[in-house]
N, C-alpha and C positions, 0 to 999 in steps of 0.2 A: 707167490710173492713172499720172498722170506722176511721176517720180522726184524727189524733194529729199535730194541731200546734203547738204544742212543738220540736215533733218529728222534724218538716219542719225546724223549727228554728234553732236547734242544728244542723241538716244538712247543715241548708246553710252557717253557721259559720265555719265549719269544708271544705267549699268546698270554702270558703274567705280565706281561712289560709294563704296559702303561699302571697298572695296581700297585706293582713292585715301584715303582716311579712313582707314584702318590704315595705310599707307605714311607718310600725313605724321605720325601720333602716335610711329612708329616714332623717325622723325627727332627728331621733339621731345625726344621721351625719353632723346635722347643728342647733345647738341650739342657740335661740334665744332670747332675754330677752325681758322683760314684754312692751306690746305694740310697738314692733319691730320685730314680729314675722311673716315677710313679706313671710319668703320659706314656714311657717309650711297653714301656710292660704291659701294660692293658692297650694299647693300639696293638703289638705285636701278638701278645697273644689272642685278641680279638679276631686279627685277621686271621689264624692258627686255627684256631679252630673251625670260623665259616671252612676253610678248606678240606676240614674231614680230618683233623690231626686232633688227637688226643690232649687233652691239655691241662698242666700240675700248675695251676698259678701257685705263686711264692712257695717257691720248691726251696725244699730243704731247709725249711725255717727261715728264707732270704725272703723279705718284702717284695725284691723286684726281680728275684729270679725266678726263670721258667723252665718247665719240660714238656716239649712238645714231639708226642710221638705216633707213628704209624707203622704198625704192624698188619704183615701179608704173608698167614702159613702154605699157601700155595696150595699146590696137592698135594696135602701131606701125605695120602691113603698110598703114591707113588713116591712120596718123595724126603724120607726120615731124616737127612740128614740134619747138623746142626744147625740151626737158625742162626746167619751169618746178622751183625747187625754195623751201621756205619753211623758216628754222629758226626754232627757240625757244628759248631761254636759260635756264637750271636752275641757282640758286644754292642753296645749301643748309649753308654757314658760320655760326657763330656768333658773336655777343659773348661775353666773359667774364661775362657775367649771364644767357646762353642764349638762346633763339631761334634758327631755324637759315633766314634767307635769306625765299626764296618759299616754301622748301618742295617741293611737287610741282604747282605750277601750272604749270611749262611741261610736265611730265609730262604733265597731263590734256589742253592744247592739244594736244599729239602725238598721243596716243591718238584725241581725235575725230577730226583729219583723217586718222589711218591708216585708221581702222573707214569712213570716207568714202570713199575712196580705193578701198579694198578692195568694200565694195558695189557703191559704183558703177563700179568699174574705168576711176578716173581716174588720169591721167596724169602723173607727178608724183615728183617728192621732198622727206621730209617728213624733217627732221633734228633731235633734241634734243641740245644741246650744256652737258653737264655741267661748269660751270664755277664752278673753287676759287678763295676765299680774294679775294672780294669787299670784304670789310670790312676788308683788309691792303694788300697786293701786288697782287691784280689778277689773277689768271688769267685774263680771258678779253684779257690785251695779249700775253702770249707764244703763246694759241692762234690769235690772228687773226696773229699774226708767223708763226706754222708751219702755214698751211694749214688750218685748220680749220673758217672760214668762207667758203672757199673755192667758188665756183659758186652760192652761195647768191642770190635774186631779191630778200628779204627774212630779216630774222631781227627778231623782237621779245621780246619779254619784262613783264612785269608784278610788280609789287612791292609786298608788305603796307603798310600806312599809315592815321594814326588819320583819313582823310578820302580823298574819290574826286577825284583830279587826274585830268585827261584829259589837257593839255601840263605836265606836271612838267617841269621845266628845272633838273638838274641840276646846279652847276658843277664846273668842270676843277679839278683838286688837284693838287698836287706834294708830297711829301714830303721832306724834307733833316736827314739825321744830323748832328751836326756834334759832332766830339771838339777840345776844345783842351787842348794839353798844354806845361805850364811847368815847374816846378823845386821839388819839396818841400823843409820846412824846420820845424825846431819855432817852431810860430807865436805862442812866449812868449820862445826865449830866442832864438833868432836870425828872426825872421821879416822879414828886411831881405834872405836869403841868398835867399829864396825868389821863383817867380816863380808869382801864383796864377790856375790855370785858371779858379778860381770866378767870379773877377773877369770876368772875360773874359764868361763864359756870363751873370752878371749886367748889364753893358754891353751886351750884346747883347739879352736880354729886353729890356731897358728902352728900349733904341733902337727895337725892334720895334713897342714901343705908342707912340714919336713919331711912329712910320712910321703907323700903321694909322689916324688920324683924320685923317691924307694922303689914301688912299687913295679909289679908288667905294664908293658903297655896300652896292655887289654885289658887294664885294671881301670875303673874310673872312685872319685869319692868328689860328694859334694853336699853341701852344708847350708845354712840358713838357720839365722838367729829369730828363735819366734817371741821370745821373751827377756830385754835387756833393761826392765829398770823401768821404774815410773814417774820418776823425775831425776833433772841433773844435778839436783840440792840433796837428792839421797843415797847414801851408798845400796846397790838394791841388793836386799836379802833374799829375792827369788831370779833367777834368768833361764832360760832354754834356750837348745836348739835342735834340729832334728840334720839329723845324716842319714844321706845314703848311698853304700857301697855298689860295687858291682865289679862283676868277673865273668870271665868264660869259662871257668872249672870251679865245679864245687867245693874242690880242696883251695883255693885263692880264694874262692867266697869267704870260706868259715876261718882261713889267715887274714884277711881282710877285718873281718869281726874281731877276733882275740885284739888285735892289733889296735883296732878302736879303741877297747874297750879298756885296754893297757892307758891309753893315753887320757880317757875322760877320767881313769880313779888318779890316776898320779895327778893331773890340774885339781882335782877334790883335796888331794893330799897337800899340794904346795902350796893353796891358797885357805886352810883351814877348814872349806867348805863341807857340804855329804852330797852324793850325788845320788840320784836313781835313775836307770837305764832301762828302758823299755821296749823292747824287740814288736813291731809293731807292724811288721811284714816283711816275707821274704819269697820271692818266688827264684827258680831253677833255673838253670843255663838253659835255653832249650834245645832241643835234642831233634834235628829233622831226619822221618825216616827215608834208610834212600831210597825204598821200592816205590813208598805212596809218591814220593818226591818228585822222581822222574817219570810216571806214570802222568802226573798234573803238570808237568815240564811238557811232556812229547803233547798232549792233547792244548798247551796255548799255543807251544810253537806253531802246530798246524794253525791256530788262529793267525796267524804272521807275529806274535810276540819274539821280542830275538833279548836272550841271556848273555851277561857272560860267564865264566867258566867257574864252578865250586868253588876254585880254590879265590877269585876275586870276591866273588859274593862273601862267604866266611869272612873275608877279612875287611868286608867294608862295618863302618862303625855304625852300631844298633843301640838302641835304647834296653827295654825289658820285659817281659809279657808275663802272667801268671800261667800262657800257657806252655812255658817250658815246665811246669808242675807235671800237667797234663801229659806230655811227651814223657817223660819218665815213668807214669802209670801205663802209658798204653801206648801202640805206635800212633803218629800224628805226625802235622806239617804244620806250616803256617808263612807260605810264600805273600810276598806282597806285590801290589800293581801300580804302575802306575795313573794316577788319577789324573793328570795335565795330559793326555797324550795317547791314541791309538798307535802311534807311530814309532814310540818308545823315547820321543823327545823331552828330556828336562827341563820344565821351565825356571829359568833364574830366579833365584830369588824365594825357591819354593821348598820349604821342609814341615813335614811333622811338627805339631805343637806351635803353630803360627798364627797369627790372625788371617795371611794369606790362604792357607789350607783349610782352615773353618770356611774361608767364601768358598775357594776352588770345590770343597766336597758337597757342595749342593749344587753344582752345576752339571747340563746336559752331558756333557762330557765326563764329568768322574761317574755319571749312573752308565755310561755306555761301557767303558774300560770295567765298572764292576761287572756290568752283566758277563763281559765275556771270560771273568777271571772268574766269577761262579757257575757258569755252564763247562769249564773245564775241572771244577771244584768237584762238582756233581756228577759229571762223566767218570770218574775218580772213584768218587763215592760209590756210584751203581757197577762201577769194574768189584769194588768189596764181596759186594753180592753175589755177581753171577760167576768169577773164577775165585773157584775155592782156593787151587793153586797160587794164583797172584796174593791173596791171603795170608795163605802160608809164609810165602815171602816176606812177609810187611812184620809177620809175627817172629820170623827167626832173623831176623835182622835186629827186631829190637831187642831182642836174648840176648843175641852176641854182641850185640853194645852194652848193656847192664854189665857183661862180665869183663867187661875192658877197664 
């Protein structure tokens, strides 16, 4: 009887289900925002470990990041070659309206290639890299800065969404604080004394939307005043606001920036005020590779999942992830499922960052769709391992993309 780690794979996913099914309701049930995600971290790596995986609670100086790993040298006495190793990426943050990330679908990737692994006593390292505060800041730019994806062959990931992309494209964001501060004054009886920050932050929105019908299409910018004044009796000597750009090329990202950055000194300038500008994140276009790509394409299609063609996917409109960081250090992917629907039907009414998607992602139905888009995750994953070859591919592909 010849052996399929595949087979072993999908079965011990299917024998993790109901767990996997309590682990992510757990989550559900207490969503938590970016780097204060203290229940989703000790449940997650709780479970990590009962399972025989290695575990770096608050890795890399991060309170709520993890590393969860399992290593199998095989027979080395026959078998020297390089230790191939695969990770997968675990987000589990919230919005302020709830939902908390993927969930546990790079959990369950992990798990079938360890249970693989382990059967067949293949050769390998399989890494889950618990990573905070997605929807803010970014954890996984300080854990790739401190070693954490370090050795890695591939690392990929997968992410809820009211429809199934295969090349989601991502774009690069930056985010910019900007406090300007002038001179208060009562703005009935001496308001000539004053110098008003308001002004400032309204000259600058406004320039902003001259800028933005400037701009590509694939360019997006958007703003939000977090600090305009403490009363309407005073001219306010402090105001904020926070922007943030975004692009599908790194050279538009950082003309996107100048560009700002042009427009906050000159409202400083015209209205007397000083400003200070604070760069406060910025994550990368992300970069899908095509070998891991279509590798995780051919094994949903067999699930009956149906795409449409690179070139619609690319050009449908995306938010931004820190894991395009990721994808520029190493080859990676980061397709999404959809969570209404086996079928691949869009329910109306349904996107990303909704109150409706916070209920939809704890139901029967988005744990079904994740299982099967992380058993082709993980099928993916353990192809890392066992063809050197397919490997290679995944690694010269992302050469000749850096030098593009």
């Amino acid at each position: 009887m010849q052996l399929n780690p595949g087979k072993s794979l999908l079965e011990a996913i299917d024998k993790a289900n109901k767990d996997l099914r309590d682990l992510s309701l757990k989550i559900h049930s207490h969503p938590e925002l970016g780097y204060k995600e203290y229940y989703a971290h000790k449940t997650v790596t709780d479970f990590m470990a009962e399972r025989g995986f290695h575990v770096t609670r608050h890795a890399c100086g991060i309170e709520t990041a993890f590393i969860a790993e399992y290593v199998n040298q095989g027979n080395s006495a026959v078998d020297s070659s390089p230790l191939r190793s695969v990770g997968f990426c675990s987000e589990y943050d919230a919005l302020a309206l709830g939902g908390s990330g993927d969930k546990v679908a790079g959990v369950t990737a992990a798990l079938g290639v360890k249970a693989a692994m382990e059967k067949h006593n293949i050769r390998g390292r399989v890494r889950l890299l618990g990573t905070p505060a997605e929807e803010t800041l970014g954890g996984k730019r300080p854990m790739l800065e401190r070693g954490a994806f370090d050795g890695l062959d591939a690392c990929m990931m997968i992410h809820p969404a009211q429809f199934d992309v295969l090349y989601r494209q991502p774009l690069g964001v930056g985010r910019l604080e900007i406090e300007y501060r002038g001179k208060a004054a009562h703005a009935s009886s001496s308001p000539w004394e004053g110098i008003n920050a308001l002004d400032a932050i309204a000259m600058a929105y406004n320039a902003i939307g001259q800028l933005r019908q400037q701009t590509l299409p694939s360019n997006r910018i958007h703003s939000i005043v977090t600090n305009g004044g403490q009363a309407a009796n005073i001219i306010p000597e402090v105001a904020a606001m926070v922007t943030q750009y975004r692009a599908n090329k790194n050279e538009d990202l950082n003309k996107l920036h100048d560009q700002l950055i042009e427009i906050y000194e000159a409202a400083a300038e015209a209205t007397g005020c000083t400003v200070t500008i604070e760069k406060t994140m910025e994550y990368m276009p992300l970069h899908n590779n095509s070998i891991l790509t279509d590798r995780y394409g051919q094994y949903m299609r067999s699930f009956g999942v149906h795409y449409n063609s690179r070139q619609v996917d690319e050009t449908t409109p995306a938010g931004s992830t820190d894991m395009g960081n990721v994808t520029h250090a190493l080859p990676g992917i980061h397709p999404v499922f959809n969570i209404a629907s086996l079928e691949g039907v869009r329910e109306p009414g349904l996107s990303t960052h909704s109150l409706l998607f916070a209920e939809r992602s704890g139901t029967e139905m988005a744990h079904k769709t994740m299982i099967r888009a992380a058993k082709a995750l993980s099928l993916t994953g353990l192809d890392v391992l066992l063809d050197g070859d397919f490997t290679k591919q995944a690694r010269y592909e992302f050469e000749k993309s850096k030098e593009q």
